[in-house]
C-alpha positions as CSV (number, residue, x, y, z in Angstrom):
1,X,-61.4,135.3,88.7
2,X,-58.8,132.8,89.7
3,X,-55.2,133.8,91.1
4,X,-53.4,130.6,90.8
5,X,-49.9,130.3,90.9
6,X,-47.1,127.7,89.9
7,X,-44.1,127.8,92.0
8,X,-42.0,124.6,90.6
9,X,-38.3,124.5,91.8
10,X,-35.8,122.0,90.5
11,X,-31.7,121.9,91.6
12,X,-28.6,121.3,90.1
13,X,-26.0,118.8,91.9
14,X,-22.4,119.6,92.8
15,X,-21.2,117.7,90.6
16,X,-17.5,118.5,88.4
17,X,-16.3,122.1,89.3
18,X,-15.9,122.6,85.4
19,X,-19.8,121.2,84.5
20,X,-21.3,123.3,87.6
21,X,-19.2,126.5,86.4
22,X,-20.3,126.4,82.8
23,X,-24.0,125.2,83.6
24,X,-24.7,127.4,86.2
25,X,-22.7,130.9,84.6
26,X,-24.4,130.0,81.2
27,X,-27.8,129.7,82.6
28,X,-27.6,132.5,84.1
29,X,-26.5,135.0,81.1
30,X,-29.4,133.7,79.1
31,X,-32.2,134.3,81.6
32,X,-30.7,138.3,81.9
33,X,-29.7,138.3,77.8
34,X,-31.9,135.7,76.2
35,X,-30.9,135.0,72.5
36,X,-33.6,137.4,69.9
37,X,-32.4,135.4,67.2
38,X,-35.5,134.0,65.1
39,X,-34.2,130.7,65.4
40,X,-35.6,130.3,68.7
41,X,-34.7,126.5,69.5
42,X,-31.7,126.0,67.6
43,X,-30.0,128.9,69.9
44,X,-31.7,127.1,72.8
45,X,-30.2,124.0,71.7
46,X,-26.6,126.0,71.3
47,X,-27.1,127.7,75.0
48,X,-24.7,126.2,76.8
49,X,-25.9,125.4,80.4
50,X,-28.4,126.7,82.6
51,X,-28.1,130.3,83.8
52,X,-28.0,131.4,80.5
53,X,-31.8,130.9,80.2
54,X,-32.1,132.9,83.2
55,X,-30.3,136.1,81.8
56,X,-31.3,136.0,78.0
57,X,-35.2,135.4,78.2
58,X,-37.2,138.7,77.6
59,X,-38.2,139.4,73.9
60,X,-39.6,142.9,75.0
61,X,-36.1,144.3,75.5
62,X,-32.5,143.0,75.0
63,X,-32.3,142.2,78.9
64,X,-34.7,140.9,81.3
65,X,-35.3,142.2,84.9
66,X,-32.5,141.2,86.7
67,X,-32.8,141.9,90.4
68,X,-31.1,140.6,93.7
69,X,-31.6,141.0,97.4
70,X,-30.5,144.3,97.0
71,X,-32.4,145.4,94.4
72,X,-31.7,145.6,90.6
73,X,-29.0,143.5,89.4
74,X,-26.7,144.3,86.5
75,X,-23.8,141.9,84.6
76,X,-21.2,142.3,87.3
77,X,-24.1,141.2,89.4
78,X,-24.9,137.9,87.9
79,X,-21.3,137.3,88.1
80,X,-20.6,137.5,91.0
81,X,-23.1,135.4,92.3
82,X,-21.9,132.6,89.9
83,X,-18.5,132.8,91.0
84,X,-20.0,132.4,94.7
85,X,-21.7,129.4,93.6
86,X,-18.0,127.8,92.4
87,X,-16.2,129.1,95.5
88,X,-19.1,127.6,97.7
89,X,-18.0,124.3,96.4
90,X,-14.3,124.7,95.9
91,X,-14.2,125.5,99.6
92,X,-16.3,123.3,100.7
93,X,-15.9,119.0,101.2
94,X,-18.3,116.5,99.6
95,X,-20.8,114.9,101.3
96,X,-20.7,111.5,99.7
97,X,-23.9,108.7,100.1
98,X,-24.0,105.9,98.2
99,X,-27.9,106.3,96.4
100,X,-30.2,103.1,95.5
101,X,-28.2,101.9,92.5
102,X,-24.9,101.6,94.5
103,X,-23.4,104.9,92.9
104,X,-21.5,107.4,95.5
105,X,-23.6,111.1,94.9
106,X,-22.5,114.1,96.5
107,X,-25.3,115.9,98.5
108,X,-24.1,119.3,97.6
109,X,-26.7,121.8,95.5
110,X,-25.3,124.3,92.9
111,X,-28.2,126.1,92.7
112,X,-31.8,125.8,93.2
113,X,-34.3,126.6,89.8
114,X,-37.6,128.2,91.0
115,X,-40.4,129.4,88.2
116,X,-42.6,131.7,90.3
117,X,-45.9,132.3,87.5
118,X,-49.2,133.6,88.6
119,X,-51.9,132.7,86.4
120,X,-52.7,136.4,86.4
121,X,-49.5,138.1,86.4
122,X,-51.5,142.0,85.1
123,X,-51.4,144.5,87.9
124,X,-49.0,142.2,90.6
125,X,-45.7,143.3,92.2
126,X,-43.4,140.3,90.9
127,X,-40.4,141.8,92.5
128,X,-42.2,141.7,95.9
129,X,-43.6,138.0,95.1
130,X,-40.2,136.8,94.8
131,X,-38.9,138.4,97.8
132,X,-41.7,137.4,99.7
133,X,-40.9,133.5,98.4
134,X,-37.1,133.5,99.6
135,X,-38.0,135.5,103.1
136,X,-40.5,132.7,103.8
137,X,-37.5,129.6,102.8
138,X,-35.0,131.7,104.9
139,X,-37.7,131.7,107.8
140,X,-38.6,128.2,107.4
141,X,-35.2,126.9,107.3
142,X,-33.6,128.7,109.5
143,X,-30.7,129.8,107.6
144,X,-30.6,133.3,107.8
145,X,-29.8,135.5,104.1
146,X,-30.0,133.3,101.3
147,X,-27.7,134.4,98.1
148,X,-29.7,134.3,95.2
149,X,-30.5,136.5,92.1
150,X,-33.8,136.7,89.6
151,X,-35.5,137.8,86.5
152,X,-38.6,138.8,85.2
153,X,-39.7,137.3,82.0
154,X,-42.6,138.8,80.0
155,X,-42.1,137.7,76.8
156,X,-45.1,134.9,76.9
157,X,-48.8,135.3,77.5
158,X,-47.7,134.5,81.9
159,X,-45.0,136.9,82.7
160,X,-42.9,135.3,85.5
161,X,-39.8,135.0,87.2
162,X,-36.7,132.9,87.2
163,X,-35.1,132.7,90.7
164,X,-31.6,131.0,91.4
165,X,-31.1,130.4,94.5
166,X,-27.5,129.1,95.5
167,X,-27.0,125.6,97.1
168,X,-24.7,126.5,99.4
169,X,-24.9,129.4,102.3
170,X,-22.2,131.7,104.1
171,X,-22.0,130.2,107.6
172,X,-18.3,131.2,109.5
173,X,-15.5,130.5,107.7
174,X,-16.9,127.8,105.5
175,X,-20.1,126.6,103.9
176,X,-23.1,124.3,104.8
177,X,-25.9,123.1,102.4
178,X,-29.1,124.4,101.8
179,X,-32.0,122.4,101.7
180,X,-35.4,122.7,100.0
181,X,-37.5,120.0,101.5
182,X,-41.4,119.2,100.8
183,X,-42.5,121.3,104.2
184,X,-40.6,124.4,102.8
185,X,-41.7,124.4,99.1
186,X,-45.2,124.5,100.6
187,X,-44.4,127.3,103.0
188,X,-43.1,129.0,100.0
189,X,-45.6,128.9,97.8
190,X,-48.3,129.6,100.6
191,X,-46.5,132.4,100.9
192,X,-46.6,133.4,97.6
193,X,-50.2,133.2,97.7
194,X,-51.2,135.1,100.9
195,X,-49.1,138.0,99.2
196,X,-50.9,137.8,96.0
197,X,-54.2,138.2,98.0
198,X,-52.4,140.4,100.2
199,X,-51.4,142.8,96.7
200,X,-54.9,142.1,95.2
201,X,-56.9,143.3,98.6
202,X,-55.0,146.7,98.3
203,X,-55.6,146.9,94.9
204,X,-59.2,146.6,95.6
205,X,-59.1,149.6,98.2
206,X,-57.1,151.7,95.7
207,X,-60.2,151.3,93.5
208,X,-62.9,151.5,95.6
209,X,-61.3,155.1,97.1
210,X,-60.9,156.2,93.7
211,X,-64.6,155.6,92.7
212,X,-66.1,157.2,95.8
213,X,-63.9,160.5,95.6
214,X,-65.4,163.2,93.7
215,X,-64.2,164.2,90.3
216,X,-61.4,166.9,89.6
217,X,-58.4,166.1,92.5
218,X,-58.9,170.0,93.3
219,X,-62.3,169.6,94.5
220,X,-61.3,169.4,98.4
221,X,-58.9,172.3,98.0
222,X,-59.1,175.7,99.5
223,X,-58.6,176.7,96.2
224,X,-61.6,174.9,95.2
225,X,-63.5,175.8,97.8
226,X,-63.2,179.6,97.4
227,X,-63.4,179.7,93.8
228,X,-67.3,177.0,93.8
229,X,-68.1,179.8,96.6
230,X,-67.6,183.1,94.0
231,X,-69.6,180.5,91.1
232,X,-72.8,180.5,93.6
233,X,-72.5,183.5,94.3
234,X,-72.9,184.9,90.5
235,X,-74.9,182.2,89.7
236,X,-78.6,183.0,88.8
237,X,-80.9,182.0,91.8
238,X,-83.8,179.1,91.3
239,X,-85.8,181.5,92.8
240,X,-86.6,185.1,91.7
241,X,-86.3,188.2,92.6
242,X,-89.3,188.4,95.1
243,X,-89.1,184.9,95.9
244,X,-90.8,183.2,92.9
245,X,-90.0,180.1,91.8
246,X,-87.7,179.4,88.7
247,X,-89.8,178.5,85.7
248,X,-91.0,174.8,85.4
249,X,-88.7,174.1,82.6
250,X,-85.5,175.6,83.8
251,X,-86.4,173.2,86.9
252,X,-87.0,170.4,84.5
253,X,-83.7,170.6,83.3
254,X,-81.5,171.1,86.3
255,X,-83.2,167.7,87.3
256,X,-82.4,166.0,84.5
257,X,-78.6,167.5,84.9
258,X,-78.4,165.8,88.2
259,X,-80.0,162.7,86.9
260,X,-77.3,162.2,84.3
261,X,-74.6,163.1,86.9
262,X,-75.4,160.5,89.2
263,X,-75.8,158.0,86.3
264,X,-72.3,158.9,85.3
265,X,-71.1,158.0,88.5
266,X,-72.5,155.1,88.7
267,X,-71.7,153.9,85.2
268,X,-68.0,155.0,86.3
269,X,-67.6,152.7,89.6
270,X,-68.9,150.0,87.5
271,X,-66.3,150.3,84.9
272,X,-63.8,150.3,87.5
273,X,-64.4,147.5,89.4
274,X,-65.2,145.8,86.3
275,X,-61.5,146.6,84.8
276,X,-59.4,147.4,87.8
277,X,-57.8,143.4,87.7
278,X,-56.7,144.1,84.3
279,X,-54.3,146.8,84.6
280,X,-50.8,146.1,83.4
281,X,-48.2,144.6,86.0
């Protein structure tokens, strides 16, 4: 079964200080409170700016999974990374270029827009994907602790996870731009897939262990041990009291008890390998 997964990234200029504020704080409240109004385009239409989406997006729950570098990520959270985002480019100075139609364009990012969505999201780690996506951009750049902030949407049929990444990084007193080239969107999402296999091999142990221990978790036990010790010895010998054997049926049907025992089993690993990928995430 296939375990394909998009990462797409998009960014969102310096631009005005009063278009990056409301763009970037409103995307940001609706991917963490996403509007469960009915209506569902006409309040897209209404949300104004981009981190809205970000904060208001799961229909499971009146908030999605907001998480950070640090772990889970509350209100205060969200905004404080969005007034990071405005300070990053009120203390810092344009980088003017003059682009292929003649107009001067600053260089500065906002924010970066990644969608991180496996194709089969059931039974993977998304929190770890997405860390595992920024460590390998702040290793491939160079640039030390990224700011960023996330959420996990499950509210379609590909749970997957919004991560905002800010444009601009921390460095001494001031600020310098962070970059997203071609090289490092490829590292990233290579990344992203060696620790979807990496997730999927270890799930694969899990079940494989599981199927080969023997029922009951008490089995190995002393506890265990003593108590299948005092069963044998009160239970009734194949063999009688001179040595005879059992009679031929009672043997008959200890056989077919171990038969159906070992058919269980089997029938049991099956199942498991046969379902394990389909447990929920």
């Amino acid at each position: 079964m296939s375990d394909r997964c998009i990462v797409a990234a998009r960014f969102t200029p310096a631009g005005s200080l009063g278009s990056v504020r409301k763009a970037v704080g409103g995307f940001l409240r609706y991917v963490q409170h996403r509007d469960l109004h009915p209506q569902e385009n006409e309040a897209k239409r209404q949300v104004a700016g981009l981190v809205k989406y970000v904060a208001y997006r799961d229909r499971a729950s009146a908030r999605a999974e907001l998480f950070g570098p640090d772990g889970p990520a509350s209100s205060a959270d969200r905004k404080s990374f969005a007034a990071f985002v405005t300070r990053s480019l009120t203390e810092s100075r344009p980088q003017l270029y003059r682009n292929r139609h003649g107009v001067m364009v600053d260089r500065r990012r906002a924010v970066y827009r990644l969608v991180i969505s496996p194709e089969r999201a059931a039974g993977l780690d998304l929190v770890s994907l997405t860390q595992t996506a920024v460590k390998a951009w702040e290793g491939e750049a160079g640039a030390g602790r990224l700011r960023w902030i996330a959420a996990i949407h499950r509210n379609t049929a590909h749970p997957h996870v919004h991560l905002v990444v800010a444009g601009m990084r921390q460095a001494g007193d001031g600020f310098v731009r962070v970059d997203l080239t071609k090289n490092r969107l490829a590292e990233v999402k290579s990344a992203v897939q060696s620790e979807i296999e990496r997730q999927r091999g270890e799930q694969h142990q899990s079940l494989v262990h599981s199927a080969q221990k023997p029922v009951g978790s008490m089995q190995g036990s002393p506890l265990a041990m003593r108590e299948r010790r005092s069963a044998n010895r009160h239970r009734p010998s194949i063999h009688g009291s001179h040595g005879d054997r059992a009679p031929l049926p009672i043997l008959r049907l200890r056989a077919a008890g171990l038969r159906y025992r070992w058919e269980a089993e089997r029938a049991a690993q099956e199942e498991a390998r046969r379902r394990g990928w389909e447990r929920a995430a």
